[in-house]
Biopython code that builds the backbone (N, CA, C, O; Angstrom):
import numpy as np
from Bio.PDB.StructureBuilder import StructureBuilder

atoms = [
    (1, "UNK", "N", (-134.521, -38.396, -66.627)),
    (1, "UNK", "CA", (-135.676, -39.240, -66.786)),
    (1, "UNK", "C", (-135.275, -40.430, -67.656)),
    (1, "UNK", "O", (-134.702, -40.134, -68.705)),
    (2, "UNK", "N", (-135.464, -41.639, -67.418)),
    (2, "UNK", "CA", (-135.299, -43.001, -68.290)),
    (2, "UNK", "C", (-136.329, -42.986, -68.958)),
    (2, "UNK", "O", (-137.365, -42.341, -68.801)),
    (3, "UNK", "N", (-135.864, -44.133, -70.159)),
    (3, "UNK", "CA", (-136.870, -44.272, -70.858)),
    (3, "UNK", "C", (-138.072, -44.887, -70.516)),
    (3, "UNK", "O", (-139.166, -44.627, -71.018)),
    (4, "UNK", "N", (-137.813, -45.816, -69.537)),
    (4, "UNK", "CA", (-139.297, -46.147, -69.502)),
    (4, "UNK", "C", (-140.255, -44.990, -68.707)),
    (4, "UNK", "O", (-141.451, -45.242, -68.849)),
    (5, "UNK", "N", (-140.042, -44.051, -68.084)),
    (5, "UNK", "CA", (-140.569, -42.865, -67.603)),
    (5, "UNK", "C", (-141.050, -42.183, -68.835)),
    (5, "UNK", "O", (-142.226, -41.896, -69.061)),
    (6, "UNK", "N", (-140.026, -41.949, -69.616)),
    (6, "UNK", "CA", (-140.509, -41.351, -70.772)),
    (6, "UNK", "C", (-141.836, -41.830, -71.832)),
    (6, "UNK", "O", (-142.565, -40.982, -72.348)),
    (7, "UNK", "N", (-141.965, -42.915, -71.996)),
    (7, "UNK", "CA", (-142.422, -44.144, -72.378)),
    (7, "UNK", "C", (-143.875, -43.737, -71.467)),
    (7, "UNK", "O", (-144.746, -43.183, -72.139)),
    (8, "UNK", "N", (-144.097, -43.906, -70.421)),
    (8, "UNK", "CA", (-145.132, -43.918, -69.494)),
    (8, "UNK", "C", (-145.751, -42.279, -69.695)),
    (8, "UNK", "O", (-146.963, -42.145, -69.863)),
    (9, "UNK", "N", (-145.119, -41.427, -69.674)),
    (9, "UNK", "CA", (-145.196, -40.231, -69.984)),
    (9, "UNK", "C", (-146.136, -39.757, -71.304)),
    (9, "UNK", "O", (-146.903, -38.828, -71.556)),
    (10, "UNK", "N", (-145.599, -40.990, -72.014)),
    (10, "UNK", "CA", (-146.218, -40.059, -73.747)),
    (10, "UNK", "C", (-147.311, -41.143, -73.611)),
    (10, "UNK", "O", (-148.316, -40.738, -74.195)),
    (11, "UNK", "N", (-147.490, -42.263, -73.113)),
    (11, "UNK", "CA", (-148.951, -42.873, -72.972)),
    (11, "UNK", "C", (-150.031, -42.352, -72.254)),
    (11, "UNK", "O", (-151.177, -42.297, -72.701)),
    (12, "UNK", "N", (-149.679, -41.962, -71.132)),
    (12, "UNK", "CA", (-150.455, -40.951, -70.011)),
    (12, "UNK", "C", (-150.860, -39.975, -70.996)),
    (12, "UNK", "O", (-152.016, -40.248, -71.319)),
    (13, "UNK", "N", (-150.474, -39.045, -71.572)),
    (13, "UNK", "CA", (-150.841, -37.498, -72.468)),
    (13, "UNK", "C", (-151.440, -38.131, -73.841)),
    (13, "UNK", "O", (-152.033, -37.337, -74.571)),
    (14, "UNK", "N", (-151.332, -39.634, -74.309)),
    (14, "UNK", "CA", (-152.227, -39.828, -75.657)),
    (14, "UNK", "C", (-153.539, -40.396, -75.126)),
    (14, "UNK", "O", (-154.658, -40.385, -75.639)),
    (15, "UNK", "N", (-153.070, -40.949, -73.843)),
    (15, "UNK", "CA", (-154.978, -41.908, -73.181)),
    (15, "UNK", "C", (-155.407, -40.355, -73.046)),
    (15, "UNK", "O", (-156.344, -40.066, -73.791)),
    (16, "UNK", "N", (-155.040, -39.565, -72.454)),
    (16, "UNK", "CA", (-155.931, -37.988, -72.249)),
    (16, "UNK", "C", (-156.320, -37.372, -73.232)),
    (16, "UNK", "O", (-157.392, -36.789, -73.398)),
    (17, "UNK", "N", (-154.876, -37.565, -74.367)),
    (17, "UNK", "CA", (-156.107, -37.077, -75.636)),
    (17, "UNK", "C", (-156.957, -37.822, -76.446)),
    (17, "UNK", "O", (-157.829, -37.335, -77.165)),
    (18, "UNK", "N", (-156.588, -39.520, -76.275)),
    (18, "UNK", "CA", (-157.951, -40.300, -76.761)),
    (18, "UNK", "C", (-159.110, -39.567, -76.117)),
    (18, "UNK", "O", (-159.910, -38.988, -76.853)),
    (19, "UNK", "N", (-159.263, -39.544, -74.819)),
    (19, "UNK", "CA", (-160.493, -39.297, -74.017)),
    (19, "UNK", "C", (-160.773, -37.778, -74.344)),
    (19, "UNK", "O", (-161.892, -37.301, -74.529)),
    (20, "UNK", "N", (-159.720, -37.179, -74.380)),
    (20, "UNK", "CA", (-160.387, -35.393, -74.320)),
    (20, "UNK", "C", (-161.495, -35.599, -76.232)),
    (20, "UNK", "O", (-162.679, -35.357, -76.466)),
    (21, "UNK", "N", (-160.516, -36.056, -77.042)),
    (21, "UNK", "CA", (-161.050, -35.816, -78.323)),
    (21, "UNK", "C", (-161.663, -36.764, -79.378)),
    (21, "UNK", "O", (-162.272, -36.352, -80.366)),
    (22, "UNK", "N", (-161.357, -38.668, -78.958)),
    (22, "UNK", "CA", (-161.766, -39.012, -79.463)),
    (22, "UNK", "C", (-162.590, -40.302, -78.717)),
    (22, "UNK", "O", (-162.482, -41.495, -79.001)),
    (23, "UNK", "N", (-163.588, -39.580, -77.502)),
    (23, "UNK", "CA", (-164.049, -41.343, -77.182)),
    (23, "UNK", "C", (-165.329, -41.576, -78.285)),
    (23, "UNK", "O", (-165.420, -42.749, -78.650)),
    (24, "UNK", "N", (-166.035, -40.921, -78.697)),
    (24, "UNK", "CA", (-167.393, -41.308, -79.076)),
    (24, "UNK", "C", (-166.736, -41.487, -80.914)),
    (24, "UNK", "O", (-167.412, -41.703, -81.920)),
    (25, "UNK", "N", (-165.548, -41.340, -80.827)),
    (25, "UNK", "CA", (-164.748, -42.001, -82.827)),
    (25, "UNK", "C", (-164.527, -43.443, -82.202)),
    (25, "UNK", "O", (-164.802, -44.332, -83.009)),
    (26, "UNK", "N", (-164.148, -43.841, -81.105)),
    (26, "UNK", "CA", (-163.322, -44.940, -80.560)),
    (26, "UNK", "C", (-165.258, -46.114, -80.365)),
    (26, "UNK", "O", (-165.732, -47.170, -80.786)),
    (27, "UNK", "N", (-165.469, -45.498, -79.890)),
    (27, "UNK", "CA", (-167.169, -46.180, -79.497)),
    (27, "UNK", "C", (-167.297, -46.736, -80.865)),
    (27, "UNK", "O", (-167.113, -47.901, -81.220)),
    (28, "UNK", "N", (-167.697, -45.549, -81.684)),
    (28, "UNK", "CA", (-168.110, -45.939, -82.947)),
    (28, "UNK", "C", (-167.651, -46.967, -83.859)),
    (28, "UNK", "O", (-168.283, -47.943, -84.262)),
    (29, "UNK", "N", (-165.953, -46.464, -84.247)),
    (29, "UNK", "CA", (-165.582, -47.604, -84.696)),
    (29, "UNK", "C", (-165.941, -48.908, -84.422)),
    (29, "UNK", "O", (-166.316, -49.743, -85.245)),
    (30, "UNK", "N", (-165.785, -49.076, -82.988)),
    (30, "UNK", "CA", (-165.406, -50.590, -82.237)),
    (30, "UNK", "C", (-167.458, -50.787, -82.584)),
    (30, "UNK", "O", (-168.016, -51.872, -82.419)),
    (31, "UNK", "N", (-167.693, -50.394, -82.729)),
    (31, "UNK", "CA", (-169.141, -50.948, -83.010)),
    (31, "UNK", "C", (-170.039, -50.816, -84.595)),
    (31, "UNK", "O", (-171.218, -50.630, -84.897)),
    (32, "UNK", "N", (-168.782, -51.023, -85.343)),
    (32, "UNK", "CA", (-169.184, -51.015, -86.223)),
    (32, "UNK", "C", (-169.722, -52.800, -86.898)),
    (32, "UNK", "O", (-169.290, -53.829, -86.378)),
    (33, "UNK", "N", (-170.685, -52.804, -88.076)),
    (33, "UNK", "CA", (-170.806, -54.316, -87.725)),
    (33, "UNK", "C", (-169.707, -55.179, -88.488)),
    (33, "UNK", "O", (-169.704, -56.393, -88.280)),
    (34, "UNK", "N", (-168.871, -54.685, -89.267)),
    (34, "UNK", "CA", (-167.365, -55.767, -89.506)),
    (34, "UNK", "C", (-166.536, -55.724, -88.982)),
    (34, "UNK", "O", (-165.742, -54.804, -88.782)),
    (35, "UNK", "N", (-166.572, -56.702, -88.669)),
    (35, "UNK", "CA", (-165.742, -56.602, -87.246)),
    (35, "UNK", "C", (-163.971, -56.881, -87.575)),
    (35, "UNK", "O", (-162.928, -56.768, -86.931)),
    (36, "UNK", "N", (-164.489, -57.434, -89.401)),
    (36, "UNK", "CA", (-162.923, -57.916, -89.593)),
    (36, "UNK", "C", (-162.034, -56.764, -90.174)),
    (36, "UNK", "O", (-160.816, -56.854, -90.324)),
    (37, "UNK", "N", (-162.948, -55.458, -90.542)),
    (37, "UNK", "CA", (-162.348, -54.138, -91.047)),
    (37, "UNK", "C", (-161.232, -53.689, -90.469)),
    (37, "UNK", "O", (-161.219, -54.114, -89.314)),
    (38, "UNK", "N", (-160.238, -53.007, -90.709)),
    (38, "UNK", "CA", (-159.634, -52.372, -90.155)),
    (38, "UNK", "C", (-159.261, -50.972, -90.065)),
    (38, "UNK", "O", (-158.708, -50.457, -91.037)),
    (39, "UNK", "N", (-159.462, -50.389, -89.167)),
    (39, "UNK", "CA", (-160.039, -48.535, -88.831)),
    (39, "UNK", "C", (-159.126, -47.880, -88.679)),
    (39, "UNK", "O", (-158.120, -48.586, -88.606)),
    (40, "UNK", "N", (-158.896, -46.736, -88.577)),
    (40, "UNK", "CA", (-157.831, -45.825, -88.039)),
    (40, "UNK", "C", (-158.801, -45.020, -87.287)),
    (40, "UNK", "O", (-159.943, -44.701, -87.617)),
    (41, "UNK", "N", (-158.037, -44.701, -86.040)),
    (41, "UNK", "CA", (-158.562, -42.935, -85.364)),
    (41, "UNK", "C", (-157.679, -41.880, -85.860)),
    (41, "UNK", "O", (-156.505, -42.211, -85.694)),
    (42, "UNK", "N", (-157.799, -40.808, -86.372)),
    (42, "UNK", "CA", (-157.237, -40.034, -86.663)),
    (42, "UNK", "C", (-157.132, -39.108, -85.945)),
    (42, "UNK", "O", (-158.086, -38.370, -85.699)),
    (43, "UNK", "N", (-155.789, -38.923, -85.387)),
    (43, "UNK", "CA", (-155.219, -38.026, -84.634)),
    (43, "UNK", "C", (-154.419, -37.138, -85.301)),
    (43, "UNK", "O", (-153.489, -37.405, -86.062)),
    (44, "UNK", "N", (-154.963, -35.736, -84.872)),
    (44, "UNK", "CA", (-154.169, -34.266, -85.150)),
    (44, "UNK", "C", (-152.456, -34.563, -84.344)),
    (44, "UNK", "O", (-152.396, -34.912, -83.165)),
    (45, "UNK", "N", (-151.563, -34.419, -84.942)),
    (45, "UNK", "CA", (-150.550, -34.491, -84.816)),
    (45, "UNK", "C", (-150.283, -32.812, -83.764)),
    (45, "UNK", "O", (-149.700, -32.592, -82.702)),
    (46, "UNK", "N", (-150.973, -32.019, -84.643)),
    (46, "UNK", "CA", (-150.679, -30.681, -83.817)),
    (46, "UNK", "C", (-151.201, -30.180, -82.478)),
    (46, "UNK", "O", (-150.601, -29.609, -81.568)),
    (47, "UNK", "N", (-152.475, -30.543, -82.597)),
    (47, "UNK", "CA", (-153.358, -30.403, -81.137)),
    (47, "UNK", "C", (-152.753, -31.816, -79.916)),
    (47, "UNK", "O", (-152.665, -31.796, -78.689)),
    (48, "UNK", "N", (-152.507, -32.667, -80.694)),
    (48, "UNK", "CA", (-151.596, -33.741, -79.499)),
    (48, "UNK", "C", (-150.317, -33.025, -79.346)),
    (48, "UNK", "O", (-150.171, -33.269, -78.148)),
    (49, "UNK", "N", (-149.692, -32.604, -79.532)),
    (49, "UNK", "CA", (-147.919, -31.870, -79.763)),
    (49, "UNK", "C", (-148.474, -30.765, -78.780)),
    (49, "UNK", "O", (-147.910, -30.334, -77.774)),
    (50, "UNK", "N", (-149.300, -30.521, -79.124)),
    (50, "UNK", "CA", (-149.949, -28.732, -78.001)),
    (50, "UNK", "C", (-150.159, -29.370, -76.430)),
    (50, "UNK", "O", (-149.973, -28.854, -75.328)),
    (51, "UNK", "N", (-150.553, -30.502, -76.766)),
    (51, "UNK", "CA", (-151.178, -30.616, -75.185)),
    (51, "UNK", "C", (-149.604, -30.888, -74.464)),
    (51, "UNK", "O", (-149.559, -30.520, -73.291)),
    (52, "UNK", "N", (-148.323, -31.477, -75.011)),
    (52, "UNK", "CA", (-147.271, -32.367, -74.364)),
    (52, "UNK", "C", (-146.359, -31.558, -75.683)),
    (52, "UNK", "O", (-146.800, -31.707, -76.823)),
    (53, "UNK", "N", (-145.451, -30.950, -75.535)),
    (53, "UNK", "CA", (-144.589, -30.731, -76.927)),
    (53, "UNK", "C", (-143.262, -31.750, -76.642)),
    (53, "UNK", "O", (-142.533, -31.908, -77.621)),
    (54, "UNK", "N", (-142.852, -32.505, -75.312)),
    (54, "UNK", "CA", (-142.188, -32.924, -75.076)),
    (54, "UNK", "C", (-142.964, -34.399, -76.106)),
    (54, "UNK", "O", (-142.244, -34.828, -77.007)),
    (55, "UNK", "N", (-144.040, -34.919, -75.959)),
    (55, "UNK", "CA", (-144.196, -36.084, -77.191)),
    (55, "UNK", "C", (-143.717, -35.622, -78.699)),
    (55, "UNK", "O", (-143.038, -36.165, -79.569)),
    (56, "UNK", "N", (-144.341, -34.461, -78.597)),
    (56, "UNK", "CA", (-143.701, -34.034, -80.429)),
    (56, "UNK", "C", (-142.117, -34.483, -80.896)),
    (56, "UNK", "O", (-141.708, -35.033, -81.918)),
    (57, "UNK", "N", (-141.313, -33.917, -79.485)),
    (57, "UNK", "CA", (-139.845, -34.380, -79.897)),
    (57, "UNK", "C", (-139.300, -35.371, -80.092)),
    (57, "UNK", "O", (-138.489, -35.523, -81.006)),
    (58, "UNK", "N", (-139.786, -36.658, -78.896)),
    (58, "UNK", "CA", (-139.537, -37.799, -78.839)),
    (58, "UNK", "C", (-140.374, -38.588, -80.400)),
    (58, "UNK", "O", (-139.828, -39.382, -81.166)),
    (59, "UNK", "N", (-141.883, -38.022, -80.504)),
    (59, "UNK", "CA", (-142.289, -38.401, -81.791)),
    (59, "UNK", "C", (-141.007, -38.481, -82.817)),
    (59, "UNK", "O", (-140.626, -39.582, -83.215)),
    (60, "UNK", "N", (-140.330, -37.216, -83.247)),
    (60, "UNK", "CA", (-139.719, -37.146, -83.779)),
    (60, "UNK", "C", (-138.105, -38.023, -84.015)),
    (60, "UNK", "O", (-137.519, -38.670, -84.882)),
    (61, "UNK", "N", (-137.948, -37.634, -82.908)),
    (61, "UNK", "CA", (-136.974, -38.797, -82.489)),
    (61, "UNK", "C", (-136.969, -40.116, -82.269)),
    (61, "UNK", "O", (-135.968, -40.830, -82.322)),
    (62, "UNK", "N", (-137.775, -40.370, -82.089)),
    (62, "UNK", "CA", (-138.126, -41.941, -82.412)),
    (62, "UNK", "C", (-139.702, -42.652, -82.782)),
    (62, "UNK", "O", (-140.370, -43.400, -82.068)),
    (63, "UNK", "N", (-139.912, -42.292, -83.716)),
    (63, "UNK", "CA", (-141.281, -42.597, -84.115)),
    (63, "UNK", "C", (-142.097, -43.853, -84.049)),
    (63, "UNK", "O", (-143.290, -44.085, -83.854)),
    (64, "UNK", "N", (-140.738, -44.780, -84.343)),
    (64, "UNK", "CA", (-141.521, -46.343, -84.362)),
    (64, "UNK", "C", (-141.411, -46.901, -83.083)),
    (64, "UNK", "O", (-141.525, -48.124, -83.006)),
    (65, "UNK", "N", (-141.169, -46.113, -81.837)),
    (65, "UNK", "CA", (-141.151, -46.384, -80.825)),
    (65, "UNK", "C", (-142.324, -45.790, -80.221)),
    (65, "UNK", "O", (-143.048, -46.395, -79.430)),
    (66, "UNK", "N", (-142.530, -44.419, -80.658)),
    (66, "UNK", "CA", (-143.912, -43.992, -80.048)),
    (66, "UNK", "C", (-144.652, -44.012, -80.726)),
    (66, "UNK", "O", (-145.661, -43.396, -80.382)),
    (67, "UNK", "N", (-144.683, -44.553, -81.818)),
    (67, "UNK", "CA", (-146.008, -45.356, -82.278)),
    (67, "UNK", "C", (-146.673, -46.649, -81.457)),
    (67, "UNK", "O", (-147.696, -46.852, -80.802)),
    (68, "UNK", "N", (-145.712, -47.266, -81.799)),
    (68, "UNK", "CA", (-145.834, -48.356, -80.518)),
    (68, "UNK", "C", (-146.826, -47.932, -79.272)),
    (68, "UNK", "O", (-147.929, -48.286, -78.854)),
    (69, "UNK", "N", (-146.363, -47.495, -79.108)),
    (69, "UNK", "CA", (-146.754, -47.059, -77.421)),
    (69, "UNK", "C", (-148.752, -46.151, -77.719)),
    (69, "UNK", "O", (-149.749, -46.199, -76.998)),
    (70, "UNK", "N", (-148.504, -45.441, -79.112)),
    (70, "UNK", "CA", (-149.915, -45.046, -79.210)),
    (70, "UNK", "C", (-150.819, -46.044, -79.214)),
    (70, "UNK", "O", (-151.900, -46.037, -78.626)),
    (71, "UNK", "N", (-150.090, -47.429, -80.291)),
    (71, "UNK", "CA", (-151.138, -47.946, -81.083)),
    (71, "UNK", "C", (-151.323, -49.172, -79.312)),
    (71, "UNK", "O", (-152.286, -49.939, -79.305)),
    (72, "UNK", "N", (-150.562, -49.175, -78.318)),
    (72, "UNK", "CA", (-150.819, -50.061, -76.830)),
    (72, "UNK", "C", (-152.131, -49.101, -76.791)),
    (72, "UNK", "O", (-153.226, -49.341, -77.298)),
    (73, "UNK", "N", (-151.852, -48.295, -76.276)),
    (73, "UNK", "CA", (-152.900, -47.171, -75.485)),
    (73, "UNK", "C", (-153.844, -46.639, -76.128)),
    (73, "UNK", "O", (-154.499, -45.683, -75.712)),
    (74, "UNK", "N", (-154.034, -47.306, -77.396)),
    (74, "UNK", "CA", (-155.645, -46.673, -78.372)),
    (74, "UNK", "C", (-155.927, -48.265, -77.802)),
    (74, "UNK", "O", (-156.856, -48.249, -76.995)),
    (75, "UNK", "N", (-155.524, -49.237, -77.954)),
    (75, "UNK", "CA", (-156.092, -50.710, -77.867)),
    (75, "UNK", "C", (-156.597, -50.788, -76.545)),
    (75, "UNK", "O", (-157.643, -51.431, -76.462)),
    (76, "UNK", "N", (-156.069, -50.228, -75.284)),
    (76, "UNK", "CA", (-156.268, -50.302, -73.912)),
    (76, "UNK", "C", (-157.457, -49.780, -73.690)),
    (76, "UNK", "O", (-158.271, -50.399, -73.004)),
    (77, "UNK", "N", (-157.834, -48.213, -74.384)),
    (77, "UNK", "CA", (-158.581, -47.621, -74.518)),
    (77, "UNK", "C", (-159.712, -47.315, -75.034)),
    (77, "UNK", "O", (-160.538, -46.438, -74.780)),
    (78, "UNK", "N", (-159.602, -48.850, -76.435)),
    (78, "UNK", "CA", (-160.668, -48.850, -76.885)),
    (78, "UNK", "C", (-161.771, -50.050, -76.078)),
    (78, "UNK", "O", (-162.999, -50.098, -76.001)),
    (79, "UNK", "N", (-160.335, -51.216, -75.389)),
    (79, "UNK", "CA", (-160.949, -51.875, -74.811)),
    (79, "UNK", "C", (-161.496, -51.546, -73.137)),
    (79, "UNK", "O", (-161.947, -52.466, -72.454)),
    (80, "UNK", "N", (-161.410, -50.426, -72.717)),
    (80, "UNK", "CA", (-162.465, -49.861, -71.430)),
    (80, "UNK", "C", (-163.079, -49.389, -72.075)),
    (80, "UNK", "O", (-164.186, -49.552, -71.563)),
    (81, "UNK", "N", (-163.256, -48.642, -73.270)),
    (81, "UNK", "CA", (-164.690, -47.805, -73.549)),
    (81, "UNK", "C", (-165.675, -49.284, -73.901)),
    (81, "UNK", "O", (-166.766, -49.562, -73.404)),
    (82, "UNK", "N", (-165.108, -49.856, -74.627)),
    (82, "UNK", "CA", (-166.231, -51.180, -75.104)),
    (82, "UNK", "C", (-166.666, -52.270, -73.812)),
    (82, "UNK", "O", (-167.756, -52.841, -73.792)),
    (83, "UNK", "N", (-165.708, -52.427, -72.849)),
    (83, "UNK", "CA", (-166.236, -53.017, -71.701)),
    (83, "UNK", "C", (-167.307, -51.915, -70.646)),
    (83, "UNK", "O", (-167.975, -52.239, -69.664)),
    (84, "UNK", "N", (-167.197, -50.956, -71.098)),
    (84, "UNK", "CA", (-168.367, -49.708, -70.050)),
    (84, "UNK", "C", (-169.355, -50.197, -71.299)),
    (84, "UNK", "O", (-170.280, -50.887, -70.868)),
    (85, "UNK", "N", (-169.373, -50.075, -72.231)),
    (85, "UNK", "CA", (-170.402, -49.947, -73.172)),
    (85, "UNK", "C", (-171.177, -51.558, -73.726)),
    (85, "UNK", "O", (-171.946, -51.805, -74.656)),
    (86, "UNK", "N", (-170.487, -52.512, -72.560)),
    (86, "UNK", "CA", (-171.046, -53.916, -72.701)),
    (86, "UNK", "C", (-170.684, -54.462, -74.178)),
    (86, "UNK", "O", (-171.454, -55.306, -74.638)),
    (87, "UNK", "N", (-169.467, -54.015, -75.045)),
    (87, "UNK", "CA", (-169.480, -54.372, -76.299)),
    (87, "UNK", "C", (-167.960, -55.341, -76.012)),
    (87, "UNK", "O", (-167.039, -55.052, -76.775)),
    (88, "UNK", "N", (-167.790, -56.012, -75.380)),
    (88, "UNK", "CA", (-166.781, -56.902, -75.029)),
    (88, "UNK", "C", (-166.268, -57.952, -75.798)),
    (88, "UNK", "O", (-165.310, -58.622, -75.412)),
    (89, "UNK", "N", (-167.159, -58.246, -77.451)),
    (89, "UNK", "CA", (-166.965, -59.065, -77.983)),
    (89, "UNK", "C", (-166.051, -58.362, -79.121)),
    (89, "UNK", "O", (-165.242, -59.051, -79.742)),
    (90, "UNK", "N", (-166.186, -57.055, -79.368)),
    (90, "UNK", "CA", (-165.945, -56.887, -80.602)),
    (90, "UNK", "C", (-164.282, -56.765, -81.052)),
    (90, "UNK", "O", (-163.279, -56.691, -80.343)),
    (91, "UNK", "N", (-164.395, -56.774, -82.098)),
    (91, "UNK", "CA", (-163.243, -57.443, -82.629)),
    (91, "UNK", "C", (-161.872, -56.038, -82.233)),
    (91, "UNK", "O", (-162.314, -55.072, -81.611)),
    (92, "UNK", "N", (-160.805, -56.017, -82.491)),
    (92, "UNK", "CA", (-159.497, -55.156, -81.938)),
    (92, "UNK", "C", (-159.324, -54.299, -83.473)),
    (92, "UNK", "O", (-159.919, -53.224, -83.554)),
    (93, "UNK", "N", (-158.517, -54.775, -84.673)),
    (93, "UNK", "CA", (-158.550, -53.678, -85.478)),
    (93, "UNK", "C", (-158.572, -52.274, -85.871)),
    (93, "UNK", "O", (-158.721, -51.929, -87.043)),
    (94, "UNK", "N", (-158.362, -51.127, -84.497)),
    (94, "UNK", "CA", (-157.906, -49.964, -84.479)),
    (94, "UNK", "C", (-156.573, -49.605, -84.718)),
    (94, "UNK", "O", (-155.748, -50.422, -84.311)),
    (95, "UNK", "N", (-156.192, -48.713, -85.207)),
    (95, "UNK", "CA", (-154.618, -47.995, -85.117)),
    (95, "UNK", "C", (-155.212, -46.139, -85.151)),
    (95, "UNK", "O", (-156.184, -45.445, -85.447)),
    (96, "UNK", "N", (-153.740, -46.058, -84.585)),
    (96, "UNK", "CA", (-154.012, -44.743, -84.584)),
    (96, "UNK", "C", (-153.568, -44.360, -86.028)),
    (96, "UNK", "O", (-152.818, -45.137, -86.619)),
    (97, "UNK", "N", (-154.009, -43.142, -86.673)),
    (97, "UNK", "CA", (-153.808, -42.550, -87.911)),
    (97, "UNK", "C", (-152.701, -40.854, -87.767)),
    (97, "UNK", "O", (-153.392, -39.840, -87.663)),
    (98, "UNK", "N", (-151.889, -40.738, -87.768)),
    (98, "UNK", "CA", (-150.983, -39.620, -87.247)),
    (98, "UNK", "C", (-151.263, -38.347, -88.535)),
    (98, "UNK", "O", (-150.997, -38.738, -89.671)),
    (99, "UNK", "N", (-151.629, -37.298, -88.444)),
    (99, "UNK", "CA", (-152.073, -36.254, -89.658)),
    (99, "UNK", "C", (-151.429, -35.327, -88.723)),
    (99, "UNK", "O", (-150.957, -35.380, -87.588)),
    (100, "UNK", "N", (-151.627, -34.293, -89.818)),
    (100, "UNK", "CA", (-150.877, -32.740, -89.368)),
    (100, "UNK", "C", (-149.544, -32.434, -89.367)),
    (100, "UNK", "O", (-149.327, -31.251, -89.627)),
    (101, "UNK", "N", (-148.408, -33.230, -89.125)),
    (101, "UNK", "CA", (-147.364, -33.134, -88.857)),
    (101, "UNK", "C", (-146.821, -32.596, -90.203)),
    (101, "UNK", "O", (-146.898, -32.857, -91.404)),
    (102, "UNK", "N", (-146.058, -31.446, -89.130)),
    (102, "UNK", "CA", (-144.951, -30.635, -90.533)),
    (102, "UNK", "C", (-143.892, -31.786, -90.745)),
    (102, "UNK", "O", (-143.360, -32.367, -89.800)),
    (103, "UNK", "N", (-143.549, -32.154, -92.510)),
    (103, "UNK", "CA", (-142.569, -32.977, -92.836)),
    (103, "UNK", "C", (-141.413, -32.346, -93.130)),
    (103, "UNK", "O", (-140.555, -32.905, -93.814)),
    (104, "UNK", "N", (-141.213, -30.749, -92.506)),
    (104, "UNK", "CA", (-140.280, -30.152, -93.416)),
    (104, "UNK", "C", (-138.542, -30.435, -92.228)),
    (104, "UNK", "O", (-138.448, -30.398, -91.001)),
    (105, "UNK", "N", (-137.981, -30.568, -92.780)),
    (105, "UNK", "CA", (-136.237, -30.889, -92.633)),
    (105, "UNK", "C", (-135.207, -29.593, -92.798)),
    (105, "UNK", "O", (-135.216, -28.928, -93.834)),
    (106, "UNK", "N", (-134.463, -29.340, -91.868)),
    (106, "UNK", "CA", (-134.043, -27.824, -92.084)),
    (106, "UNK", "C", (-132.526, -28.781, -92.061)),
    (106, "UNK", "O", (-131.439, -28.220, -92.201)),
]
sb = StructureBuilder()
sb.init_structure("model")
sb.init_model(0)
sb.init_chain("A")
sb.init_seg("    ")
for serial, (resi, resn, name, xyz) in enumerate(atoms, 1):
    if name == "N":
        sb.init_residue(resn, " ", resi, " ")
    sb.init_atom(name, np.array(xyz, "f"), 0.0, 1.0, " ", f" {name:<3s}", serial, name[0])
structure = sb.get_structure()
C-alpha cells in the first residue's frame, strides 16, 4: 500500500469517527457566537485506535503527518455539517484535540 492510500485510509476511518461520535460537538462549536475563538474537538485517542488500529501505528509513526490529515478532515467535516445546517458563514477555527494516548516508551 503507498502512502497516499495510506493517507486516504486514516481520513476515511477519522470522517467515520467525526460522524459516529462527534457531529452534534462539531455543530456546536461551529455555532458558537465568536467566531474568532479557537476550539478543539476532542478525540479519544483509544476508541479512534479501536475502530482502525492500523491509524494508531501510523499515528505513532508519524504523527505530524496524521495530524495533518485529521486537522483536513475535521475542517471538511465541519464544513458539510455547517452547509446542511445553513451556517455557511461561520468562521473555520477547529482542530482536533488528541487525549487518551498511552505515552509510555518500552
Amino acid at each position: 500500500m503507498n502512502e497516499d492510500h495510506i493517507f486516504a485510509l486514516i481520513g476515511r476511518v477519522f470522517e467515520n469517527y467525526l460522524t459516529e461520535h462527534h457531529h452534534g460537538d462539531i455543530l456546536q462549536l461551529r455555532t458558537d457566537v465568536n467566531e474568532d475563538t479557537h476550539r478543539s474537538v476532542v478525540v479519544n485517542a483509544m476508541t479512534l485506535f479501536e475502530a482502525n488500529m492500523e491509524v494508531g501505528d501510523y499515528f505513532n509513526a508519524y504523527p505530524k503527518d496524521v495530524l495533518a490529515v485529521f486537522d483536513k478532515v475535521l475542517q471538511k467535516k465541519a464544513l458539510e455539517l455547517t452547509d446542511e445546517a445553513s451556517l455557511k458563514d461561520k468562521g473555520q477555527g477547529l482542530c482536533p484535540a488528541i487525549i487518551g494516548k498511552s505515552c509510555c516508551r518500552s
